[in-house]
N, C-alpha and C positions, 0 to 999 in steps of 0.2 A: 504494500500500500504506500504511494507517493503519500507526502504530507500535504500536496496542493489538494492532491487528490479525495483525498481524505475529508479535509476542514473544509474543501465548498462544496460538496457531496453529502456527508454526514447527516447534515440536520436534514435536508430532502429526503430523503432517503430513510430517515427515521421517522420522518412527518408521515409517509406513503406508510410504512408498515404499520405504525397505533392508530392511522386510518382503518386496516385492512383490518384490524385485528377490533378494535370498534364495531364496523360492521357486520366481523360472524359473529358478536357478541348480541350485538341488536338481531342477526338472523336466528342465532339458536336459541334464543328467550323467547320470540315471536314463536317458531317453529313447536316447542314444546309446548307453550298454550293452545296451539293448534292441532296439535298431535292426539287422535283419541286414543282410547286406554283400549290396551289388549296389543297384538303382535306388533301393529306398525311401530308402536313405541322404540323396539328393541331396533329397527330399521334407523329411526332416530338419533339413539344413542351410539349405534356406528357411523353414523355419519359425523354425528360432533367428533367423536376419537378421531374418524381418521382426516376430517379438520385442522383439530391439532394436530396433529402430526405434520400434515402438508404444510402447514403454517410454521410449525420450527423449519422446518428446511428451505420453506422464504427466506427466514431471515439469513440463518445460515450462507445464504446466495447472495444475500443483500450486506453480511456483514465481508464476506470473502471475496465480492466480486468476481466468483465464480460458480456456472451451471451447475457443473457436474461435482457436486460435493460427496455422491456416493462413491465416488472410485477411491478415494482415502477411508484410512480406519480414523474415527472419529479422536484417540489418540493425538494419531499426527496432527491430523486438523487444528485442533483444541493449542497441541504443543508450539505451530507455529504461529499461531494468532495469539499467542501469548508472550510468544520472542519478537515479532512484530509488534505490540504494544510497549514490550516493555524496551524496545533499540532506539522506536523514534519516540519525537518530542510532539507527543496527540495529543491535542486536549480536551478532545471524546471518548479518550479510553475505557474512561469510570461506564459512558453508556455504553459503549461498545461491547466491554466486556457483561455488561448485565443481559445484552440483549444475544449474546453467546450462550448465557447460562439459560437463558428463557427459552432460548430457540433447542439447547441439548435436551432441556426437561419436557419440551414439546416431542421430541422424538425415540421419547423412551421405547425400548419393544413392547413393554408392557403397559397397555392401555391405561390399567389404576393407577399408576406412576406418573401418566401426563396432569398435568392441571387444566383446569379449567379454561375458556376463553376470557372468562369475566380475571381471573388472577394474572391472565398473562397482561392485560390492557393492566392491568394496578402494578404489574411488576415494570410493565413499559413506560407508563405514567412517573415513576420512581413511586410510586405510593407503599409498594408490599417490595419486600429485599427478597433476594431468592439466593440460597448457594448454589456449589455448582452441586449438577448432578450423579448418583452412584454410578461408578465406576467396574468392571470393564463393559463397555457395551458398543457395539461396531455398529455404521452405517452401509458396512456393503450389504448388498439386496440379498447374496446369497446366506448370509450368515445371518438371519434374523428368522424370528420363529414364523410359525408359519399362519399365524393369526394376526400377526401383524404385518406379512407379505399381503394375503388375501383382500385385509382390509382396507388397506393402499389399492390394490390390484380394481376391488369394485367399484370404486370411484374414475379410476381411469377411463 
């Protein structure tokens, strides 16, 4: 990450995603009062998961500046965007790296593990702090369970 690059980018860029992340917030509040009771519900609540999901790996793209963020193990990822924070002189770092931790905890394999939309906008917002999240867990597509391949896969 150039430093120009960086500081006249950043706050766009972070405007566009507590936008994005606002609006599935307003969709899946709307959505569940909509929702009647009995199967479709469980229809629903896949969809919010794999939301969040799709939604850490936004950011992910948006703090990396780059597409393809599954061909690294989330390790490396994590390890260079930390030696990149901490070489140059950012002075977005503090969100950058919260919006790292946000985007990890959205891409947990395991569904109970992500947070909510409404916690990711308060953790975006600075309002809720969030650490980083448990550790070891990979982004390659092939090394992830298979309930949480599927649930990516049926949204596609």
């Amino acid at each position: 990450m150039e430093q120009g690059q960086n500081d006249g980018n950043w706050q766009q860029r972070f405007d566009i995603a507590l936008g994005v992340a606002r609006a599935l917030a307003y969709l899946h509040s709307e959505c569940q009062k909509l929702t009647p009771k009995g199967g479709s519900f469980l229809l629903g609540v896949a969809g919010r998961e794999r939301d969040i999901y799709m939604f850490g790996e936004m950011l992910l793209q948006i703090v990396t500046h780059r597409r393809d963020i599954l061909s690294n193990s989330l390790q490396h990822l994590t390890d260079s965007m930390d030696e990149k924070l901490n070489l140059e002189d950012c002075t977005d770092s503090e969100g950058i790296s919260r919006v790292m931790r946000i985007a990890l905890w959205c891409m947990q394999n395991q569904p109970f593990l992500r947070p909510s939309i409404v916690e990711v906008v308060k953790v975006l917002e600075g309002t809720l702090s969030v650490d980083r999240p448990p550790f070891p867990f990979t982004l390659r597509q092939d090394q992830m369970d298979e309930a949480a391949l599927s649930e990516i896969q049926v949204g596609s």
